[in-house]
C-alpha positions as CSV (number, residue, x, y, z in Angstrom):
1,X,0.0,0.0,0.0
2,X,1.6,3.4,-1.1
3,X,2.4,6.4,1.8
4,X,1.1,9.4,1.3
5,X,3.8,11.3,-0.1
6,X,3.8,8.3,-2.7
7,X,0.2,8.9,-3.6
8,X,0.7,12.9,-4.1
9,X,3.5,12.3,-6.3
10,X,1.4,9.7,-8.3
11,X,-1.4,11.8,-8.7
12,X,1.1,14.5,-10.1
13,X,2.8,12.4,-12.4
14,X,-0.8,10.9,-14.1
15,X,-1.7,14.7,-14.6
16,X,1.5,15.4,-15.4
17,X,1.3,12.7,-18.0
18,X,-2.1,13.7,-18.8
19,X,-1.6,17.2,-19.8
20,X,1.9,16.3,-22.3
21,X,-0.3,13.2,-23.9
22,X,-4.0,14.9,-23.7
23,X,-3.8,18.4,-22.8
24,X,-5.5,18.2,-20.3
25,X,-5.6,21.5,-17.7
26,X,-3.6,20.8,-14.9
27,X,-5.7,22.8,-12.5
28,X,-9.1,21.1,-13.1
29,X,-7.5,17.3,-11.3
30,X,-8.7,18.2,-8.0
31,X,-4.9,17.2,-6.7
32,X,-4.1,17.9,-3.0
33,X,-2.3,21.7,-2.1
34,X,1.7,19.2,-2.5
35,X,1.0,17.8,-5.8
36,X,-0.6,20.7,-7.3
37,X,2.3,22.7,-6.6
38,X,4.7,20.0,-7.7
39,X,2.6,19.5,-11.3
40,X,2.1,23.0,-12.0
41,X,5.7,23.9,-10.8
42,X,7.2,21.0,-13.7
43,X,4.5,22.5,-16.2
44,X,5.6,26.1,-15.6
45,X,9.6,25.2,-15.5
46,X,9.0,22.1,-18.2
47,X,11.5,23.3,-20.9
48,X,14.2,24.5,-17.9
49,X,13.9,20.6,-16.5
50,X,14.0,19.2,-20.1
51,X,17.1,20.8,-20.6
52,X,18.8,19.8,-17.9
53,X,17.7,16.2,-18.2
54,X,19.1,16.2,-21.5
55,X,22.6,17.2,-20.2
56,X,22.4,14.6,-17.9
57,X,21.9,11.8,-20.2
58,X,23.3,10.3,-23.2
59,X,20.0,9.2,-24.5
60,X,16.5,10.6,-24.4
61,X,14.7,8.7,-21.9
62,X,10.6,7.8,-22.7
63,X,8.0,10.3,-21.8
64,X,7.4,8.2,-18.4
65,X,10.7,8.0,-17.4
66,X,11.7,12.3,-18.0
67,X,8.1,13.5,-16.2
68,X,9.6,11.4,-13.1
69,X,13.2,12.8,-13.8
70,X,11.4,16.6,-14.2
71,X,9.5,16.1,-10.8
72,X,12.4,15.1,-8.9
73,X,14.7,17.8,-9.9
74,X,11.7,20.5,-9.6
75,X,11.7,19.0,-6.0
76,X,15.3,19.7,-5.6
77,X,15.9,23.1,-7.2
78,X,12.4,24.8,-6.5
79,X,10.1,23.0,-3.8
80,X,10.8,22.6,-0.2
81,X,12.2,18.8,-0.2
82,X,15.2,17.7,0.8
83,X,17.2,16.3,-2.1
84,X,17.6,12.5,-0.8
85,X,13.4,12.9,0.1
86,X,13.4,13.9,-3.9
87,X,15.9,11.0,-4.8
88,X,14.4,8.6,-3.1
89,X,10.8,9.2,-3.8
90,X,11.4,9.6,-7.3
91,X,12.9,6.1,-6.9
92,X,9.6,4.9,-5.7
93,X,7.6,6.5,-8.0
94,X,9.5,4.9,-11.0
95,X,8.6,1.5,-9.6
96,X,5.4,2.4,-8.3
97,X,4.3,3.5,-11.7
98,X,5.8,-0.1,-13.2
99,X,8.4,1.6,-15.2
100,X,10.9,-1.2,-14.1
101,X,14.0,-1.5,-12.2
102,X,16.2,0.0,-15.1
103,X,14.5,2.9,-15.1
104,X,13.9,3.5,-11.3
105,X,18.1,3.0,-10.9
106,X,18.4,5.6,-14.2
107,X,16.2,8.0,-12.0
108,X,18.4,7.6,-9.1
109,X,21.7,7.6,-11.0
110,X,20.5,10.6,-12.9
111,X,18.9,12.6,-9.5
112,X,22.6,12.3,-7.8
113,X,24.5,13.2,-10.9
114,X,22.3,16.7,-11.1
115,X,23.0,16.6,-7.0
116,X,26.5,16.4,-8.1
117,X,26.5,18.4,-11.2
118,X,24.9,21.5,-10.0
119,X,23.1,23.3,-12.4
120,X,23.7,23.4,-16.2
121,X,25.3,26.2,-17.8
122,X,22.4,28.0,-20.1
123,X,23.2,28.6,-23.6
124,X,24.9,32.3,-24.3
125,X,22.6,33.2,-27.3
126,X,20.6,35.1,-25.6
127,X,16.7,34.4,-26.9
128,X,17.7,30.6,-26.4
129,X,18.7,31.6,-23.1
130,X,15.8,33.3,-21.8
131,X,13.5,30.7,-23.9
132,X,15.1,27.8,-21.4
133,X,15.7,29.9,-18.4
134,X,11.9,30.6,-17.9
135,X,10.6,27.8,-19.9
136,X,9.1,30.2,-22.7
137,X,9.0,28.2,-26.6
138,X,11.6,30.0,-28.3
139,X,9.4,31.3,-31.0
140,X,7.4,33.1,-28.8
141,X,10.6,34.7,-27.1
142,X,12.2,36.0,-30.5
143,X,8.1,37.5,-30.8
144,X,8.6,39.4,-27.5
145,X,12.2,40.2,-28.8
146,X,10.6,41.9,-31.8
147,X,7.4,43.7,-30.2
148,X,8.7,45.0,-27.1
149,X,12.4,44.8,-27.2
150,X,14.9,42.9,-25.0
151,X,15.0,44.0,-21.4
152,X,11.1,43.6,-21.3
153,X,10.6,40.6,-23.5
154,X,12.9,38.8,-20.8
155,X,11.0,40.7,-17.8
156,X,7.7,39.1,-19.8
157,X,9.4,35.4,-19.6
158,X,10.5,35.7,-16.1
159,X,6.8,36.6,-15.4
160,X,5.4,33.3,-16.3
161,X,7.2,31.9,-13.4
162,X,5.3,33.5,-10.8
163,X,3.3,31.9,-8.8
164,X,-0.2,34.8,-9.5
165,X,-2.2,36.3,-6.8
166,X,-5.6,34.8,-5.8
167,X,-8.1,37.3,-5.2
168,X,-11.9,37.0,-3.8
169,X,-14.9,39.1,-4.9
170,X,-16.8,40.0,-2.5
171,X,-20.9,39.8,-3.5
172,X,-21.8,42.9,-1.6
173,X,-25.3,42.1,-1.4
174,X,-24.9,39.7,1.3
175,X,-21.7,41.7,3.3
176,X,-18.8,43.4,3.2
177,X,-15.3,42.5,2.3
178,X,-13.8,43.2,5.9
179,X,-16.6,41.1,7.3
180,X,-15.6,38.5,4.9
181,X,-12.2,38.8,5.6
182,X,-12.7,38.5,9.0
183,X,-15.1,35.5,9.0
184,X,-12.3,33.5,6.6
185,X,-9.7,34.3,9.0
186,X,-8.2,36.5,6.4
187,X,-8.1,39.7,8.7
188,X,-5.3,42.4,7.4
189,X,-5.2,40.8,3.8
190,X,-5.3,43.5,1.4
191,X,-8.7,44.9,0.1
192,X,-9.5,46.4,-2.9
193,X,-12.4,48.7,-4.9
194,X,-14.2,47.7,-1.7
195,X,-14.8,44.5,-2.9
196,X,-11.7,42.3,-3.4
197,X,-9.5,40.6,-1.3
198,X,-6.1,39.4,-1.6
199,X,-5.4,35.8,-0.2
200,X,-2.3,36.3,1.9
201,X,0.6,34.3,0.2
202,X,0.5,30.2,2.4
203,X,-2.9,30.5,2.4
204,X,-4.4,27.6,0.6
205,X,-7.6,28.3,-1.1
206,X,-9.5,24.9,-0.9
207,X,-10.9,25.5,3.0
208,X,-11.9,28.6,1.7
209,X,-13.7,27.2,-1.1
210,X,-14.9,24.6,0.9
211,X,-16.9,27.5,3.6
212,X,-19.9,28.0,4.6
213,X,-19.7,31.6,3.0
214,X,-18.8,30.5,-0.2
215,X,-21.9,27.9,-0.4
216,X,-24.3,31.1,0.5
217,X,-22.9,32.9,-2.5
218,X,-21.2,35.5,0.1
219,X,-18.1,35.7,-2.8
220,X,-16.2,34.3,-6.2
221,X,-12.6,33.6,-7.1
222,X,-11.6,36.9,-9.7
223,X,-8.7,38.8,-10.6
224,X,-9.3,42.7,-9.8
225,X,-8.5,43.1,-13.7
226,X,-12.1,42.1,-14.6
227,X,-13.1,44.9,-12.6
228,X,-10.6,47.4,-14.4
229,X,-12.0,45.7,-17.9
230,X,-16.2,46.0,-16.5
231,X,-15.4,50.0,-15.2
232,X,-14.7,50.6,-19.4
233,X,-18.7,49.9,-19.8
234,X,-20.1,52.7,-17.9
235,X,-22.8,51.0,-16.8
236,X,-25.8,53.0,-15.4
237,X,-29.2,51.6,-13.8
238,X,-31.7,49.9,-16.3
239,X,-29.2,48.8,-18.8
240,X,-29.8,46.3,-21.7
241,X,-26.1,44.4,-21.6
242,X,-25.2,41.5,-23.1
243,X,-22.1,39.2,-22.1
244,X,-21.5,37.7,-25.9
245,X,-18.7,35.2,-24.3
246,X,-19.5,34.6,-21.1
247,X,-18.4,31.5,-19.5
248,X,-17.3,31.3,-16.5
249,X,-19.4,33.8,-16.0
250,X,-17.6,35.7,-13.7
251,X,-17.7,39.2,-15.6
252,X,-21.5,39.1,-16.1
253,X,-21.9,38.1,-11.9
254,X,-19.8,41.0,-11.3
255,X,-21.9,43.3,-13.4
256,X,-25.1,41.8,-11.6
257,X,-23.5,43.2,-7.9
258,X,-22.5,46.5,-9.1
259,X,-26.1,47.4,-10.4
260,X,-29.4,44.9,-9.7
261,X,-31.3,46.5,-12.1
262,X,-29.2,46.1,-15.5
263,X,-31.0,43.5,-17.5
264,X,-28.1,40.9,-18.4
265,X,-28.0,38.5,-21.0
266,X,-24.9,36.4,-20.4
267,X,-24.3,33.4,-23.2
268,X,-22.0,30.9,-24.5
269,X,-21.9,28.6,-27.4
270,X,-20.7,25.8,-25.0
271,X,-24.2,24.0,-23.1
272,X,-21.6,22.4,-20.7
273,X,-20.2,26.4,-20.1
274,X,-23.8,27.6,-19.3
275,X,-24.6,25.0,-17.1
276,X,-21.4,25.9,-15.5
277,X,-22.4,29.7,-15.0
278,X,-26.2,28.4,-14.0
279,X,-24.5,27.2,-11.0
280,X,-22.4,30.5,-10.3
281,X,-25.6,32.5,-11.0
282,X,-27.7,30.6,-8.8
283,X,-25.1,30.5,-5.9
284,X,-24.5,34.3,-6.1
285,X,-28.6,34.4,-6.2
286,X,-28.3,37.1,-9.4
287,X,-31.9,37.4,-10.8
288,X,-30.8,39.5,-13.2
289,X,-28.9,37.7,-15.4
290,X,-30.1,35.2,-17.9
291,X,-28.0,32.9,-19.6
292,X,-29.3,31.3,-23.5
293,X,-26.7,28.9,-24.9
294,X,-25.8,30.8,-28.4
295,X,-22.8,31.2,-30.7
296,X,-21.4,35.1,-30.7
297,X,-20.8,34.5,-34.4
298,X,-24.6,34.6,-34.8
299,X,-24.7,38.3,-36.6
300,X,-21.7,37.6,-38.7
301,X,-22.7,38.5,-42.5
302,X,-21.4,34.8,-43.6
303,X,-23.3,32.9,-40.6
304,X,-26.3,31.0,-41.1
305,X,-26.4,30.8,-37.2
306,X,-30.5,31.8,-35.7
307,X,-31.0,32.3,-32.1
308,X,-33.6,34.4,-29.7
309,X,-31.9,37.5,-29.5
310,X,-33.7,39.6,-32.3
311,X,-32.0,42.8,-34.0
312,X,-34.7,44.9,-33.5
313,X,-33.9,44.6,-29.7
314,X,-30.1,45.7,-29.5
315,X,-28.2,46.2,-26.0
316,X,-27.0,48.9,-24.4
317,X,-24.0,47.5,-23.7
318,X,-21.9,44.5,-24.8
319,X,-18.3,42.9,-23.3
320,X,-16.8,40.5,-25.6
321,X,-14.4,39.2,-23.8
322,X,-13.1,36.9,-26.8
323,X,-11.2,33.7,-27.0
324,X,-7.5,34.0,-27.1
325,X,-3.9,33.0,-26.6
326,X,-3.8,33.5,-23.0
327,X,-0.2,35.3,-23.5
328,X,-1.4,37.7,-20.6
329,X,-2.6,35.1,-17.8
330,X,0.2,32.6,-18.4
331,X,1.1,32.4,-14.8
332,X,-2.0,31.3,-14.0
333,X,-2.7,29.1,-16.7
334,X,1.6,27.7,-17.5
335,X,0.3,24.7,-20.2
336,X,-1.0,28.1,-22.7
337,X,2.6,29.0,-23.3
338,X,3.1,25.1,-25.1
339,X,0.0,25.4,-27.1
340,X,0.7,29.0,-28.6
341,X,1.9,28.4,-32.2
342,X,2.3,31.4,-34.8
343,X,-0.4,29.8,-37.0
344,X,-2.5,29.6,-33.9
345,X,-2.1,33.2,-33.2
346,X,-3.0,34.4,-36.5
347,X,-6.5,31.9,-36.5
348,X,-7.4,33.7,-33.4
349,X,-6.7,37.0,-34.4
350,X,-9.1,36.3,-37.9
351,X,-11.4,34.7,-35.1
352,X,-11.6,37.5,-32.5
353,X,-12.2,40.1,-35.6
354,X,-15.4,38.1,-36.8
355,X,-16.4,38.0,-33.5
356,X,-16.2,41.8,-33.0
357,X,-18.2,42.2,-36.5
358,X,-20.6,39.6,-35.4
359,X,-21.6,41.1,-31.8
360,X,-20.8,44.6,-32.7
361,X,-24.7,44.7,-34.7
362,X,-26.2,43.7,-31.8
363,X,-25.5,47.3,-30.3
364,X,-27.8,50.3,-30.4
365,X,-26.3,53.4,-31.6
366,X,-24.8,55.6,-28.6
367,X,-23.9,52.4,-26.8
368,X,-20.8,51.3,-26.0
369,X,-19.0,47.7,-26.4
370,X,-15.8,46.4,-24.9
371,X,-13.6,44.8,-27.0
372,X,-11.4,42.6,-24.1
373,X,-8.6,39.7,-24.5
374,X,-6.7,38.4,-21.7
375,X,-3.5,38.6,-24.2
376,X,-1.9,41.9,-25.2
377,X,0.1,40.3,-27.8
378,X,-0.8,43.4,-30.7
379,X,-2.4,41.2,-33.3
380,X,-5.2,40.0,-30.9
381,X,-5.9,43.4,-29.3
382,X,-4.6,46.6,-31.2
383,X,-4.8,45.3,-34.6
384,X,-8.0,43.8,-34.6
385,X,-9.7,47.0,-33.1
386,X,-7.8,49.5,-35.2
387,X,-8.5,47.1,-38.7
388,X,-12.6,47.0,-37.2
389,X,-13.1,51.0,-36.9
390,X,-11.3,51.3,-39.9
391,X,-13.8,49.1,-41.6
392,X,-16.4,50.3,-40.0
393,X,-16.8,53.9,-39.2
394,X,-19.9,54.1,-37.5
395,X,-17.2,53.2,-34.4
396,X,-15.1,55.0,-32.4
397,X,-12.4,54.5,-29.6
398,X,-13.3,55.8,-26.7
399,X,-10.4,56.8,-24.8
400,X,-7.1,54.7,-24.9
401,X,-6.5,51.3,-24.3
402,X,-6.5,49.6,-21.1
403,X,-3.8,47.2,-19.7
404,X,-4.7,46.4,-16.2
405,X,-1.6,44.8,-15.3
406,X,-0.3,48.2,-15.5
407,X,-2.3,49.8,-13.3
408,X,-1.1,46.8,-10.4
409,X,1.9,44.0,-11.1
410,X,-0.7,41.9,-9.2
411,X,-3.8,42.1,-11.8
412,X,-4.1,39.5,-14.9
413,X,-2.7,40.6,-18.5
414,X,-6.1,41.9,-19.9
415,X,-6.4,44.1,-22.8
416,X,-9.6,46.1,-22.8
417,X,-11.1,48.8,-25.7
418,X,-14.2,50.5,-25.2
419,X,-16.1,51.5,-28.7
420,X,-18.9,53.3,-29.3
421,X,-21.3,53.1,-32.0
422,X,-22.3,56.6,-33.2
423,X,-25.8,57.9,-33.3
């Protein structure tokens, strides 16, 4: 029968395995607080460990074999473990996973050579270097190169690394945040817009999410940047507003506390997605948000998409919060950084611009849409605007764009445009 510390390292090493073979999202296993951080620690420093696997060993071992190799040295360099705990668990894992005796005595043989060894030099090119150092696909390094120039390119990479605030929203129509924060235990954690709270750094989220509070709908997990990207709408009492992208859900909820009486329409072309939100809605006890199952491509000129929402009924307001890389929230969400390709960039740029057509004539004239990505990579955020009020000049900018993540180093990488469609 395995330990404990046997069985968290297991159930890191099938999701590990899981998300290289699959693609599967590391943080929707349900692991324990140890082997999330030790999965999600190999996935963000993946190409680092790869690297120095591969100057360890003659041979490229099998896919098995290097995720245990990975995990024992993330243990060593980067987790709280003592390297002989790391050694010799690896060891155990090897066998407990039936990858044989060779290759449990090639994990310890390797594991005491890097204990040896120290750290590999990096490569002195320098894009190579920062692409291994943080575990950034050198593509996309030479892409930050290009667009924003060395020094913060690199500051970019490093960024990926960091482990990303956790934030609560507070509903305030059932309390206050520093009521909240004192009922969590959370008392002196930082509060923001009245509403959000920072979880203290060591706090583990899941007894949080496993309260009483949470169950009443007395708060939500969200980044403050949602709130910096919602502020753009103006939203005033009585609104029509529809969220054309909803899911989770968590912009449209926040919309419903700041003003009851705003008449929300919040959809998704995913019926799994809205079931998902039907359960934040209800928890949160918003009556003024529906949710409809629809496809945001439904006004496109070439779609032959039909749904409930009728043109002769536009909104007030609209966020399109669109599908995208997720070059701004990779801390949070380390396997994006793998998937990004260039071709896959440029299909969600052509994507996000339909999109924008599409929900764009759903709006009445004088009201205002928000154009939002959580990527500020120029061709799914500047471009795509500029290109759609060039096109169509019944639009305007209102104001400049928004990066959150420059107004606090703590907020998600949003991007955020308000337009207006002339009257």
């Amino acid at each position: 029968m395995l330990d404990q510390p046997l069985i968290e390292r297991m159930d890191a090493y099938r999701v590990l395995l899981l998300w290289q073979q699959e693609g599967a999202f590391i943080k929707e296993s349900g692991l324990s607080p140890f082997a999330m951080e030790l999965a999600l620690g190999v996935c963000r420093r993946h190409l680092y460990l790869q690297y120095f696997v591969k100057n360890l060993v003659k041979k490229k071992p099998m896919l098995e074999v290097s995720t245990v190799l990975e995990m024992g040295l993330f243990q060593m360099l980067f987790m709280d473990v003592p390297d002989h705990a790391a050694v010799s668990t690896s060891v155990e894992l090897a066998k407990a996973a039936n990858l044989g005796e060779g290759s449990a005595r090639l994990v310890n043989a390797v594991l005491h050579a890097a204990r040896r060894s120290g750290t590999p030099a990096l490569p002195p090119q320098k894009v190579r270097r920062v692409s291994i150092e943080n575990s950034v696909p050198e593509w996309l390094v030479r892409r930050w190169f290009d667009i924003y120039g060395a020094d913060h390119a690199e500051a970019i990479a490093k960024s990926t690394l960091d482990r990303p605030s956790e934030w609560l929203r507070v509903n305030l129509r059932r309390g206050s945040a520093p009521a909240l924060a004192q009922k969590l235990g959370l008392t002196g954690a930082s509060i923001l817009y009245d509403r959000y709270i920072q979880v203290p750094e060591g706090v583990k989220l899941k007894p949080i999410l496993e309260s009483q509070a949470f169950v009443d709908g007395e708060f939500s997990l969200q980044n403050p940047a949602a709130f910096e990207v919602v502020k753009l709408l103006d939203l005033k009492p009585g609104l029509k507003v529809w969220d054309a992208c909803a899911a989770p859900g968590g912009k449209s909820a926040l919309m419903a506390e700041m003003e009851p009486t705003l008449d929300i329409l919040a959809s998704d072309v995913s019926d799994f997605r809205v079931e998902k939100m039907r359960d934040l809605v209800d928890r949160l006890g918003l009556a003024n948000v529906r949710l409809e199952c629809m496809d945001a491509l439904s006004f496109y000129p070439s779609s032959h998409i039909s749904h409930s929402t009728p043109l002769s009924s536009p909104f007030d307001r609209i966020i399109l919060d669109v599908p995208c890389s997720n070059m701004g929230v990779i801390a949070r969400r380390p396997e994006s950084k793998y998937r990004i390709t260039q071709e896959s960039v440029k299909e969600l740029s052509e994507l996000q611009s339909k999109l924008l057509e599409s929900a764009s004539c759903a709006l009445k004239a004088g009201g205002v849409l928000v154009y939002a990505t959580c990527s500020p990579d120029p061709m799914e955020t500047t471009q795509v605007v500029n290109r759609f009020v060039k096109e169509r000049p019944e639009f305007e900018k209102i104001g400049d764009p928004v990066f959150p993540a420059n107004v606090d180093s703590r907020f998600d990488g949003f991007f955020a445009q308000a337009l207006r469609r002339k009257e």
